[in-house]
N, C-alpha and C positions, 0 to 999 in steps of 0.2 A: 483923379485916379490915374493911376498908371497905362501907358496907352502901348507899355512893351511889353514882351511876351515874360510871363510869371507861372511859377511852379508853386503851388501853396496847396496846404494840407488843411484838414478841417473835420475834427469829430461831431459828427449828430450822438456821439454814444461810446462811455469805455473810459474817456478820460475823467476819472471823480468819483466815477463806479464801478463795479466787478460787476460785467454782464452788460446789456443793451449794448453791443459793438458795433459798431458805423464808422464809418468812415469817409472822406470826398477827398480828391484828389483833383486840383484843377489846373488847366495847363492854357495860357493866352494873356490875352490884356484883359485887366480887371472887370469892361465891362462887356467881353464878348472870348468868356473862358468855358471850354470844354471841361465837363468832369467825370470824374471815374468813380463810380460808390464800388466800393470794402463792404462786404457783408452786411446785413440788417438783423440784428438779434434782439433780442425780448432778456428782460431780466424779472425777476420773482417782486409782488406785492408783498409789501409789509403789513404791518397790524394796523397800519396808518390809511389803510386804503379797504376799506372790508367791501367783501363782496366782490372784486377787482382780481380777475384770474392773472395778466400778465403787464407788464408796462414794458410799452414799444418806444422807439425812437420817432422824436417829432421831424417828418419831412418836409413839412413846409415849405423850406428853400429850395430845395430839389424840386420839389412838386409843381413849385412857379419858373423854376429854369428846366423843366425835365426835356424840353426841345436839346439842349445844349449835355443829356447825359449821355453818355455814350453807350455805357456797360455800367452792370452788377457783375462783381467778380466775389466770390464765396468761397474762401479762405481752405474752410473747412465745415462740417455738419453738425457740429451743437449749436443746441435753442440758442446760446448767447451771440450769433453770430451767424444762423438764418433763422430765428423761433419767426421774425416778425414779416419776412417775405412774402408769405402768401397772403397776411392783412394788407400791405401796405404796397406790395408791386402793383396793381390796378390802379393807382395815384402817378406809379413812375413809369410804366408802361416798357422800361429800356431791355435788351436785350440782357442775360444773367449768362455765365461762365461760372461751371462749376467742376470737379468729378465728378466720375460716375457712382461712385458711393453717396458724395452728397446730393446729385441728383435723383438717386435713387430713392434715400431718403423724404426729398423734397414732396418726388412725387408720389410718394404713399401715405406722407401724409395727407397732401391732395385730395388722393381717393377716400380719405378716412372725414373730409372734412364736406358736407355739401354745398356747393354752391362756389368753391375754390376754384380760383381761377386758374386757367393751360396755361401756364408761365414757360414761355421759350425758353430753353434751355442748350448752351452748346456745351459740351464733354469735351474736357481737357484734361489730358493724363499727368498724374506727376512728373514733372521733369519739362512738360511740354511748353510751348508760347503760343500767344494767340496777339494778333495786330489789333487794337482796336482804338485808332487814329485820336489824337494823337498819341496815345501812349501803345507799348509794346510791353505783353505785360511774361513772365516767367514764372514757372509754377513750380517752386523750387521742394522738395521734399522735404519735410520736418516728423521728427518723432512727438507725439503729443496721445492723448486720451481715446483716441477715435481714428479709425481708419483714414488715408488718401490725404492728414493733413498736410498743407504746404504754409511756407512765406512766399511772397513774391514780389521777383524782383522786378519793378515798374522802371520801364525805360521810357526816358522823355528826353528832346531835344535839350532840355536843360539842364538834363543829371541823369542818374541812377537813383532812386528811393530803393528801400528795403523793407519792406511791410512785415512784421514778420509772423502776425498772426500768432495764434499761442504755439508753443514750441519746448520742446528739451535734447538735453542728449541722452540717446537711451543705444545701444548698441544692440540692445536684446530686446528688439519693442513688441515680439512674437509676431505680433499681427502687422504689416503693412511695413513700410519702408522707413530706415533710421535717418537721423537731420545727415543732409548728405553735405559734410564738411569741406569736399573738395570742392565743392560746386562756390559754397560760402567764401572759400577761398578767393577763389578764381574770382568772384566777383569784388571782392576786397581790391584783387589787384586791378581789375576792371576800374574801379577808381568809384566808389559808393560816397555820393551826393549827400546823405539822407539815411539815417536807420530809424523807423519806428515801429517800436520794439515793447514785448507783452514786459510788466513789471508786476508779475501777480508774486512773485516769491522772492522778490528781491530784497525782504529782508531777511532770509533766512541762510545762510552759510552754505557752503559745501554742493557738493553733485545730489541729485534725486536718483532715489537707487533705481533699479529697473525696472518693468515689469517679469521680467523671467524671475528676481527675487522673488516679487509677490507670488506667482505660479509653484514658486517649492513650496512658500508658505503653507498656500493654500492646500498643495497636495499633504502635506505631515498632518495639517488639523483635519482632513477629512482620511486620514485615513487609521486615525486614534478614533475618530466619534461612532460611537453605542448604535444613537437613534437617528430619526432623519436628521438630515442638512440642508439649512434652507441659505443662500448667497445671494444678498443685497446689494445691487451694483447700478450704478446709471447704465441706462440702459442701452447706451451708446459705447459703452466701451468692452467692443469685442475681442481686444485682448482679453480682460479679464474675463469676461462671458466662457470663451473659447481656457480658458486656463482652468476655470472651476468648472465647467462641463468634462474636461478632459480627467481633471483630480476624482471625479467622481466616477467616470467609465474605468479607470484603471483600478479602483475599488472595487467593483463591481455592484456601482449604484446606475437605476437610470434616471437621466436628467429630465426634468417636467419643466415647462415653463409658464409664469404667473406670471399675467398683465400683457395688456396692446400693445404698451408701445415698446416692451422689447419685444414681440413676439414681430411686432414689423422692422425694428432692426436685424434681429437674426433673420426674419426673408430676406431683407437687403442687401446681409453678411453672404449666405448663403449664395445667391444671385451671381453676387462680385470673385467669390469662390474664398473667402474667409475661412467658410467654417470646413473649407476640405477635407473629408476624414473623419469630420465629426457625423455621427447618426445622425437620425432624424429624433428630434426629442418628441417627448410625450405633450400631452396636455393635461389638462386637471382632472380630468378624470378619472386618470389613473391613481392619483391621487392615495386612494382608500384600499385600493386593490392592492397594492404591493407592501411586502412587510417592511418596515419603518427603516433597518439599516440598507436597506434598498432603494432610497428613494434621498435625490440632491435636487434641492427646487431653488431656480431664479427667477426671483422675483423682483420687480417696482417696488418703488418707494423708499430709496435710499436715503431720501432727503425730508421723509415727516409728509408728505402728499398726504393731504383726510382719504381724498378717493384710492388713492393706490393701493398695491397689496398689501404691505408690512403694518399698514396703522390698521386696517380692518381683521388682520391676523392678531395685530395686539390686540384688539378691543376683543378678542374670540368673536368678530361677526362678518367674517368670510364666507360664504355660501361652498366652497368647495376645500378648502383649504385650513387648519386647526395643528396647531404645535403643542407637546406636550411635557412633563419635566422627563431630559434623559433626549430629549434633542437641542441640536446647536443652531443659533443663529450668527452666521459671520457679516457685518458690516465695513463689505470690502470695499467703500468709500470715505469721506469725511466729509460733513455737513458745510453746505455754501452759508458763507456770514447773514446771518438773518434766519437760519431753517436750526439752528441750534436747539430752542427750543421743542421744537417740533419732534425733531429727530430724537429725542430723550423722552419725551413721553414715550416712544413706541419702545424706546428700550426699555425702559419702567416696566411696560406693560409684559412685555415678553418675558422678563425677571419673576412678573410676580405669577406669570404661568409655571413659572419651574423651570423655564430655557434655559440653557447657558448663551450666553450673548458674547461673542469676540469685535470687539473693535480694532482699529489702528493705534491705539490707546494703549496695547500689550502684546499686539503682535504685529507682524509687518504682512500686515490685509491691506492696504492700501499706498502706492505713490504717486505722488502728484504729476501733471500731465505740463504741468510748467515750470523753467529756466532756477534754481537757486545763484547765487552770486557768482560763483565757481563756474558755473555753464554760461551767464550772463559773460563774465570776462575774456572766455573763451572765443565765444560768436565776437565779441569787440575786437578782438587780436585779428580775428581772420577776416574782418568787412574792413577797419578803420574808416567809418565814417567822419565825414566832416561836421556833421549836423547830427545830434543825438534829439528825439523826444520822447519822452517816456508814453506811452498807452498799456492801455486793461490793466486800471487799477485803480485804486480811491487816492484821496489825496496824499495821504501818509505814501503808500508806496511810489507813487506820481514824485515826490520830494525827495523820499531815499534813494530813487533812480536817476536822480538827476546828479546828484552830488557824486553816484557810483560812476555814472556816465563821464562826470567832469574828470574824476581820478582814473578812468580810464584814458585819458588826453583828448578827450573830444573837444574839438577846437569852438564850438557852437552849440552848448543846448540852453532848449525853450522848453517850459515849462505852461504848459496850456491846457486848459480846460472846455468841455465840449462849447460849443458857437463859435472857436473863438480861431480864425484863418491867422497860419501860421505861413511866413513866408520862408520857400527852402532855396535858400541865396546863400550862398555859402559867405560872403563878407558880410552882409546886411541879417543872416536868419532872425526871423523873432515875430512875434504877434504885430499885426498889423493894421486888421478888420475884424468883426464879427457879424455871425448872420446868426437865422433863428434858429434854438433847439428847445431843447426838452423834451416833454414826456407827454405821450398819447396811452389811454388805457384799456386791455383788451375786459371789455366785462361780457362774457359770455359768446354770444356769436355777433358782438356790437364793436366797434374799434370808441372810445371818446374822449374828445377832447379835456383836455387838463380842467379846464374851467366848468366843467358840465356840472349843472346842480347837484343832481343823484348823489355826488360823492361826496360834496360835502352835508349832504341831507343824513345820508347814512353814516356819517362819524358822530352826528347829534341824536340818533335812533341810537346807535350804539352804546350811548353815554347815559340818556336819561330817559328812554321809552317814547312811548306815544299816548296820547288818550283821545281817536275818535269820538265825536259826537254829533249826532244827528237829531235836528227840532223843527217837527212842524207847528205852525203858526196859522192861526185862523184871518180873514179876512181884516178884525178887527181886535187883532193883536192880543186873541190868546193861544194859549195851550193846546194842540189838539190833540192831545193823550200826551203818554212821559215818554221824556227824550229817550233815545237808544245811544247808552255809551259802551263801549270798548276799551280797555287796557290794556297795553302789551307792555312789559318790559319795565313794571313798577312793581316796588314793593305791594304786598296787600294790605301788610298794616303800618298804621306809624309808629312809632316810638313808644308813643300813648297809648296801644293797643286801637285803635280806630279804625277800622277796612278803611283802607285808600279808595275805593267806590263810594264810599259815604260824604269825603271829603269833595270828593268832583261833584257829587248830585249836590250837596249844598251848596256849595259856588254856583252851579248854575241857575237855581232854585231860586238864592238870594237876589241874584244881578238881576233876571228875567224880571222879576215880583218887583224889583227898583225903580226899573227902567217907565219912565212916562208912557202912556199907552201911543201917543202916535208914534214914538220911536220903535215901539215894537212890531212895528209896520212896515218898518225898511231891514231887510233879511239882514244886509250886510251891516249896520248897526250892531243885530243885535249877536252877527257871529263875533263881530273886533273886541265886541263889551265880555262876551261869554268866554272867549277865548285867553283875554287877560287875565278876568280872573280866577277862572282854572288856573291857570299857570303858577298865578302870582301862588293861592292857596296849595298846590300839593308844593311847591318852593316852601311857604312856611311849616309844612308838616314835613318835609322830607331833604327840604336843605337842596334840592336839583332842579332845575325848570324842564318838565318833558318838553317834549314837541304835541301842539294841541291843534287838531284839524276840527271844525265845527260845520257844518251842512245845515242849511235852513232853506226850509220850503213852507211856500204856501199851499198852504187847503182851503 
């Protein structure tokens, strides 16, 4: 290994997938290098994981050099880019650098969470720098989805990096400060090492309209609708919070708000002075009290959530809250790849209340909070990096960003996927080493490991049921009374008409009655004999092997 001082980059999370963002940044000799972690975000389980509320980035490597981390620096305050902070900083212990918006965030969710640990936090304003040896890090202002975002520009004896975190140009972002172009400039001419840089829409053509577009939008559809109006929106993005609360006060509706976790972004909003000007909104109580074209509610659940607002208003079983035909529901976001599904039942469901439903599908309710190719080109003009690597994106956009990159004259890009240390050398760039990643799983208030049984226990539960069974056995190997069986998650009958309970009692009935008597004197004998064939039996009547637990006890 190298015993000179190296600048090399290296995703825990972001490059392969939309979401889990991490980041290292390491600066020394290979075997004795300071690092700098980029955000720790959490990205959404699929159907492939049940029961598995969120999947974190694997720290492992960090966790066995965390003497040697310097800092957590936090780009910006979406789950994909702090969700996994508060599970996982007790491993890393290192100091975090964030805003005050993201901090604010941070820490309410803290309080919302028991047992969450006081994560030091230092406040750094947009625009501001913070030394944190060796690097010198810049917190350059970027227009994006959520208040206080930034890229930042990392200064190191060996370059400039350009991290850019998610980003667009937006001129008109309402809330919070636009990508500040001169600054991007200036540092182009500064002479930029290194750009890594978000590819979430890099395959899509042209500028991302604004938000102030979406905010006409919004004002024309709520100020044609009849009945209530209910506005779907992550609930991080107080622009639009602040655009459809606004469309609504100028109608003269008052704004209510459904669900925690925007109710602790707008305290946040509020705090940081966001929502300046706007009232104090209602809560759900008021709900019933006010006639229906009086009333604008934001709500959770943009993205198909079971718990959040929107799926428990479709299914009509909200306790405070019920839509009916002759109100509108606006879905002023678009479904993260993977929540597709989800997101559509609820709209089903609101359809077949009578709602009218607006999506981005027909009207301009939603723009995205990241870079199209046209803004890509743009930030390339004004940094001219030496070194392109694409991040935050699966591999399709990973590969179109690269090729974009190259036509942009980037004299150096790498193409890398998370583990895998990337050297930023400006004659030499390219993969060099890899350390560990992957994926750690949030289930409930437990953080577990990839390999942990439970998960793959529950994809076989999922698939073909269970059938408990519990038999006591006399001293000398009989029956003492009839087993106690259980069935979850099987058919009842077969094919043939037969209870599937008839077919498990005779399996066990037969094997039991088979078995020599001194064999039925050794418990576990007679659960391995009982167990098979259940299995094998409800298999030939039902074509699937459940999962079969047996319990044997002597009397």
């Amino acid at each position: 290994m190298s015993e000179e001082n190296e600048l090399v980059f290296a995703a825990l999370g972001g490059l392969g997938e939309i979401g889990m963002n991490s980041a290292l940044y390491g600066f020394g000799p290979a075997r004795r290098r300071k690092w700098l972690m980029v955000d720790c975000g959490v990205s959404f389980a699929g159907d492939d994981l049940p029961g598995i509320d969120l999947v974190l980035p694997d720290v492992s490597f960090i966790e066995k050099a965390k003497r040697d981390l310097v800092g957590i620096v936090v780009t910006h305050a979406h789950e994909d880019h702090i969700g996994a902070l508060i599970d996982l900083w007790p491993r890393l212990g290192a100091p975090v650098y964030a805003t005050r918006f993201a901090a604010g965030l941070l820490e309410a969710r803290r309080l919302s969470e028991p047992g969450a640990p006081d994560i030091p936090i230092e406040i750094v304003d947009p625009g501001g720098r913070v030394k944190i040896a060796p690097f010198e890090i810049e917190f350059v202002p970027v227009a994006h989805s959520i208040p206080e975002s930034c890229a930042l520009a990392i200064r190191t004896p060996a370059g400039l990096v350009v991290h850019t975190g998610d980003w667009k140009i937006d001129a008109t972002p309402l809330v919070g400060l636009p990508t500040d172009e001169e600054r991007f400039k200036a540092l182009g001419d500064e002479g930029v090492l290194a750009l890594v840089c978000d590819s979430t829409n890099v395959l899509r053509e042209g500028e991302s309209p604004s938000e102030a577009d979406v905010a006409k939008s919004l004002a024309d559809l709520v100020a044609k609708a009849k009945g209530r109006v209910l506005v779907t929106a992550f609930a991080s993005n107080v622009a639009r919070l602040r655009a459809a609360a606004e469309a609504g006060l100028a109608n003269g509706r008052h704004v209510l708000v459904l669900g925690r976790a925007m109710e602790r972004v707008i305290a946040v909003a509020r705090e940081c002075g966001y929502l300046s000007g706007v009232p104090a909104f209602l809560g759900m109580d008021h709900f019933d009290r006010l006639p229906r074209d009086k009333v604008l509610v934001l709500a959770t659940g943009s993205q198909g959530e079971p718990r959040a607002a929107m799926a428990r208003i479709a299914e009509d079983e909200h306790p405070a809250a019920s839509l009916a035909p002759g109100d509108l529901a606006i879905f002023s976001s678009r479904a993260i790849p993977g929540n597709e599904k989800a997101v559509s039942r609820i709209i089903n469901g609101l359809i077949a209340q009578g709602v009218e439903v607006v999506t981005d599908r027909t009207h301009l309710v939603h723009v995205s909070g990241h870079p199209r190719r046209a803004e890509l080109a743009r930030l390339y003009s004004w940094t001219r990096p030496k070194i392109a690597v694409p991040a935050h994106g699966e591999t399709l956009h990973l590969a179109e960003h690269a090729a974009f990159a190259k036509a942009q004259g980037v004299q150096s890009v790498v193409k890398a996927r998370d583990g895998e240390i990337v050297l930023l050398e400006a004659e030499e760039a390219g993969i060099v080493d890899e350390i560990a990643s992957g994926r750690l799983y949030k289930d409930g208030a437990i953080v577990l490991e990839p390999g942990d049984e439970c998960i793959s226990e529950r994809r076989r539960l999922s698939f073909a049921g269970i059938v408990s069974i519990a038999i006591a056995v006399t001293g000398k190997g009989d029956l003492a009374g009839d087993p106690d069986v259980v069935i979850a998650g099987l058919p009842s009958k077969t094919r043939g008409g037969e209870g599937m309970d008839e077919v498990v009692d005779a399996a066990i009935f037969q094997t039991f009655d088979s078995m020599p008597r001194p064999r039925r004197r050794d418990p576990d004998t007679i659960s391995g004999a009982i167990e098979r064939a259940v299995r094998n039996a409800v298999n030939a009547a039902w074509g699937k092997k459940p999962n079969v637990h047996v319990l044997v006890v002597e009397v």
